[in-house]
C-alpha positions as CSV (number, residue, x, y, z in Angstrom):
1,X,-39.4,-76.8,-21.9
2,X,-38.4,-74.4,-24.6
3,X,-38.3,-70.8,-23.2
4,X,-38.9,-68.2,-26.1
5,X,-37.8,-65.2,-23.7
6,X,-38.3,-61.7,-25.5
7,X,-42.0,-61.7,-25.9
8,X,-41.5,-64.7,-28.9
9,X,-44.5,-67.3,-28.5
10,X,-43.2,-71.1,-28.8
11,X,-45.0,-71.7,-31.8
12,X,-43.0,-69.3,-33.3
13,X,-40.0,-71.4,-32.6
14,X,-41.1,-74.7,-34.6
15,X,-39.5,-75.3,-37.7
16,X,-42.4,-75.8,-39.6
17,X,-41.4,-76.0,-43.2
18,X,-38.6,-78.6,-43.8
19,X,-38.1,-79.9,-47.6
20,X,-35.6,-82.4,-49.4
21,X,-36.0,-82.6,-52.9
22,X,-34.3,-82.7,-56.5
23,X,-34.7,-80.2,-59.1
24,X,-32.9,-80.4,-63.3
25,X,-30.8,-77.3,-64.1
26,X,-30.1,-76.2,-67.4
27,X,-26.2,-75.1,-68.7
28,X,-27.4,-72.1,-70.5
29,X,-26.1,-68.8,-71.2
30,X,-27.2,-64.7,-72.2
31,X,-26.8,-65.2,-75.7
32,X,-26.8,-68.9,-77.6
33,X,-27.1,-72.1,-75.3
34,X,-23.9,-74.1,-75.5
35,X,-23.9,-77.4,-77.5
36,X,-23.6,-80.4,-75.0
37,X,-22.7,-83.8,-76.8
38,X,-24.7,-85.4,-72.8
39,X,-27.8,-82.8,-73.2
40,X,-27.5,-79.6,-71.1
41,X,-29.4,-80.7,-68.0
42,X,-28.4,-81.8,-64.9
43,X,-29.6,-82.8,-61.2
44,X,-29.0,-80.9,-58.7
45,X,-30.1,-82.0,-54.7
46,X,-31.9,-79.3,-52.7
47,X,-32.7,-78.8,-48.8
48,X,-34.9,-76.1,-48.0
49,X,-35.5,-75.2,-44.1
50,X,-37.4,-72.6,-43.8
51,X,-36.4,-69.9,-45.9
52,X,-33.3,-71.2,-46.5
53,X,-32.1,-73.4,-49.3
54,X,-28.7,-75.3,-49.7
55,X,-28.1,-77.4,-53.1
56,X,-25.6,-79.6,-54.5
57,X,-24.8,-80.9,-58.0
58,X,-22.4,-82.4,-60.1
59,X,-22.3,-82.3,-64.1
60,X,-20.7,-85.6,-64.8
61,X,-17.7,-85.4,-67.6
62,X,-20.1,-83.5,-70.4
63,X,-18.4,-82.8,-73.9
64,X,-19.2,-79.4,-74.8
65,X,-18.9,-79.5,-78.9
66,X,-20.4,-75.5,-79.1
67,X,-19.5,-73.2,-76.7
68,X,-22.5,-70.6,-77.5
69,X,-22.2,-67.2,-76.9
70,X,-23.0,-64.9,-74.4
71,X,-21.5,-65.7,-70.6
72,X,-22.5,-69.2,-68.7
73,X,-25.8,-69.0,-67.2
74,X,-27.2,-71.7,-64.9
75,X,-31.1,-72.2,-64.8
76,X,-33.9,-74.0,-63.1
77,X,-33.4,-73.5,-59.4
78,X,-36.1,-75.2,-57.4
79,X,-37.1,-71.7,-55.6
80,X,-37.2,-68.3,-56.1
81,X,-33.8,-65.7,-55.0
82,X,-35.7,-63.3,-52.0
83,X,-35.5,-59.6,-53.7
84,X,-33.4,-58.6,-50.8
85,X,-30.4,-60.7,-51.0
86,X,-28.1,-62.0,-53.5
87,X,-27.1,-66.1,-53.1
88,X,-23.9,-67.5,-53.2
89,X,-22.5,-70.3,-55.4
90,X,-19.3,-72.2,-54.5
91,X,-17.5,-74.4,-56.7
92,X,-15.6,-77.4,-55.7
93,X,-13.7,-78.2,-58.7
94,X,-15.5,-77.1,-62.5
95,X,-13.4,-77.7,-66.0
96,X,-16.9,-76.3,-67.2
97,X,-15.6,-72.8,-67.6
98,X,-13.1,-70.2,-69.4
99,X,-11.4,-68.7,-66.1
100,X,-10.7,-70.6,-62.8
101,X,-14.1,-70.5,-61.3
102,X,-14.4,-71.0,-57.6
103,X,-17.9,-68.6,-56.9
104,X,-20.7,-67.2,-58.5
105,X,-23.8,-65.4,-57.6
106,X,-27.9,-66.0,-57.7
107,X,-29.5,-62.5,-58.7
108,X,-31.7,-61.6,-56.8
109,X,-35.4,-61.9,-57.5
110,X,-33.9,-64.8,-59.9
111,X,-33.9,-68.6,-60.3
112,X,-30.5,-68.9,-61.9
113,X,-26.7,-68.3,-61.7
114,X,-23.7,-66.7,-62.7
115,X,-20.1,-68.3,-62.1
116,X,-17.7,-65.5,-61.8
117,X,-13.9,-66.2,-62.4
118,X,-11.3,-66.2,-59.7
119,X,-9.9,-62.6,-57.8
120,X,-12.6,-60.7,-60.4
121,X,-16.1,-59.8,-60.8
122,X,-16.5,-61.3,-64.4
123,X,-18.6,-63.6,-65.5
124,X,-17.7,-66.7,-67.3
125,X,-18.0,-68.4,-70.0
126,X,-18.0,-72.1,-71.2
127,X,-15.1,-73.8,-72.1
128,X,-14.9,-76.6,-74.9
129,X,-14.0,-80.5,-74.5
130,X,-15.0,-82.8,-72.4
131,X,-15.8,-81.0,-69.0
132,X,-17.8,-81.4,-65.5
133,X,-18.6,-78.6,-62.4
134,X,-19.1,-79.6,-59.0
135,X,-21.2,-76.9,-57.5
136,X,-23.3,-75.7,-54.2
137,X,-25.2,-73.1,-53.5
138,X,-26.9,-71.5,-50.3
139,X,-29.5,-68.5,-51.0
140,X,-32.7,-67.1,-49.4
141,X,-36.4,-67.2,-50.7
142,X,-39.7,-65.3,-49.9
């Protein structure tokens, strides 16, 4: 049987909240959206165990005609940032943006995303032409 040692009950050992799901993000910025020739959504795959969610996304080739103004914000994550933490985004390969991108960050208290360029702490922004970001993302909720 399961032994829970330190005083811990067994119950408290259960992994009661398990969830796969999808949820649309939105390529948006601080200022004026970009114009996207594809739309600006996209669909993003999300597993949340307990208080943990992981999620993974991909663009597809998107043909940014505007690039807006204000730095590349992400929107629409499927759960809240917990206000203790920040998240972490990783980037597997993204044309998406004006500086190599290879992280970014989830505010916390937040339901959206920064990418950050390469060996810095600035932001991005969007890049014009036809384009595409593989991303994933692990971060903590309430």
């Amino acid at each position: 049987g399961i032994n829970p040692g330190s005083g811990a009950t067994t119950a408290a050992l259960v992994l009661d909240d398990y969830e796969e799901g999808t949820a649309t993000l939105t390529l948006s910025s601080t200022g004026n959206a970009p114009t996207i020739a594809q739309g600006n959504t996209f669909t993003i795959a999300y597993t949340k165990i307990g208080n943990l969610i992981r999620f993974v996304g991909y663009t597809g080739a998107r043909n940014v005609t505007d690039v807006g103004t204000g730095v590349a914000k992400i929107t629409g994550l499927p759960f809240t940032q917990n206000g203790s933490y920040y998240g972490q985004v990783t980037y597997a390969h993204s044309t998406l943006f004006d500086g190599d991108v290879a992280t970014g960050y989830i505010e916390a208290g937040a339901t959206f995303f920064f990418p950050v360029i390469i060996d810095s702490t600035t932001t991005a922004s969007y890049r014009s032409g036809t384009r595409y970001m593989m991303v994933q993302g692990f971060y903590h909720t309430a």
